[in-house]
C-alpha positions as CSV (number, residue, x, y, z in Angstrom):
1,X,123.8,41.0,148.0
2,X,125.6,37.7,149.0
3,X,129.5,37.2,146.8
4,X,128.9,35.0,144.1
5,X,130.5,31.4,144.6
6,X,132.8,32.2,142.2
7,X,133.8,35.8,143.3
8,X,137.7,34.4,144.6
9,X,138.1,33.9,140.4
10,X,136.7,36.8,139.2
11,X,138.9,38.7,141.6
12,X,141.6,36.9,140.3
13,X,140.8,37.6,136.7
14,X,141.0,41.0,137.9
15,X,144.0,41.7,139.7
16,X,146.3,38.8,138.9
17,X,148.5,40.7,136.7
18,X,151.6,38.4,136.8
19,X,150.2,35.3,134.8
20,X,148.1,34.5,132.1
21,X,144.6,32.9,132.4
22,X,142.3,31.4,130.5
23,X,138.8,31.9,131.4
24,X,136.6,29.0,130.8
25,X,132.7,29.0,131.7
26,X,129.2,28.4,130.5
27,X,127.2,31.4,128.6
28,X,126.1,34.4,130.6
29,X,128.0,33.8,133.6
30,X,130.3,37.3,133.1
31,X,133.5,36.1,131.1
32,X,133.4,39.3,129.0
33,X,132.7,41.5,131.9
34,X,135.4,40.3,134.0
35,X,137.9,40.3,130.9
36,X,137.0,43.5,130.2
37,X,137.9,44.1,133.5
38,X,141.3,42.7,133.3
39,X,142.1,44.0,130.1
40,X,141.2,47.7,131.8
41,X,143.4,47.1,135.0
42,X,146.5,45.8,132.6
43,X,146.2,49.0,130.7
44,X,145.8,51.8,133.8
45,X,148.5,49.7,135.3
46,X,150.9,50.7,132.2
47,X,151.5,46.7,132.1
48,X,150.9,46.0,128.7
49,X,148.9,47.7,125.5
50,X,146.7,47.1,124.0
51,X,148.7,46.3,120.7
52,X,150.3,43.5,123.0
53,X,147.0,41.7,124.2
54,X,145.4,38.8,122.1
55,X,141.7,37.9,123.6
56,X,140.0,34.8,122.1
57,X,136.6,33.9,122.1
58,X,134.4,31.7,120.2
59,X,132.2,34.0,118.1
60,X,132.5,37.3,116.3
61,X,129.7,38.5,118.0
62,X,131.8,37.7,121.6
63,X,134.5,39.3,119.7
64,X,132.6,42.5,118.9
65,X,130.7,42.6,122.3
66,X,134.2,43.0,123.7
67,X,135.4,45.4,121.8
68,X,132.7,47.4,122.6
69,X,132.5,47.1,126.3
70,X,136.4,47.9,126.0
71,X,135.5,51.4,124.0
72,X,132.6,52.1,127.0
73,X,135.2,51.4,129.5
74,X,138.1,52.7,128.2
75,X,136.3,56.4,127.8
76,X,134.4,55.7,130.9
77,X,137.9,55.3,132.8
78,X,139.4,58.7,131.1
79,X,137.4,61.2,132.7
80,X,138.5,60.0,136.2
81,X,142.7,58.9,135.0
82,X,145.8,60.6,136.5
83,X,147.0,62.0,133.5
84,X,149.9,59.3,133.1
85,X,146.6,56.7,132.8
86,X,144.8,58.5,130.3
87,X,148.0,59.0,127.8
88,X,148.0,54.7,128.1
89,X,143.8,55.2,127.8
90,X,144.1,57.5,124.4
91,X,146.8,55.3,123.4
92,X,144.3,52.3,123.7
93,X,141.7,54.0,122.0
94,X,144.0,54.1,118.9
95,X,145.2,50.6,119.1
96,X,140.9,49.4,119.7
97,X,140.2,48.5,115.9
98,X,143.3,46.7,115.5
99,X,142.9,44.8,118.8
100,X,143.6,41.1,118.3
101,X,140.4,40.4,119.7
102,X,138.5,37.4,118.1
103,X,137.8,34.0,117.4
104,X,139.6,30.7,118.0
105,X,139.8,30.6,113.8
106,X,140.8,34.0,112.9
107,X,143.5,33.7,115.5
């Protein structure tokens, strides 16, 4: 499989830690996936929580899909954490239904 024209961003959505992004592109192109992504490697990382992120999209239905890959990926991610990772994982768990995740208007 040939890297996606694109894959230098993604990568950078993923591991650029230090600066905030905003991820602009057209529909089904992977924006969730890859902010799900990011979201995961802030938390495993111990950078942030959670309770600290805000994630913005366009629809509640973006909104929710996020949320859920988050749950999937958060519990996915526990069974293979040091223990120091899944402490920050549990702790995200908690702080999921709360998450300021959502629209441009209810932000």
């Amino acid at each position: 499989m040939s890297p996606l024209a694109d894959q230098s961003a993604r990568d950078r959505i993923r591991t650029d830690l230090e600066h905030t992004l905003i991820v602009e592109a057209a529909a089904g192109t992977g924006k969730t996936t890859e902010l799900v992504h990011r979201v995961m490697s802030l938390l495993l990382s111990g950078k942030t929580t959670l309770a600290r992120i805000v994630a913005v999209t366009f629809t509640e239905k973006a909104a929710g899909e996020m949320k859920l890959r988050l749950r999937t990926e958060i519990e996915k991610a526990r069974g293979r954490a040091s223990a120091e990772e899944r402490e920050r994982l549990v702790l995200a768990l908690e702080e999921l239904e709360e998450a300021h995740i959502g629209t441009i208007h209810g932000f």
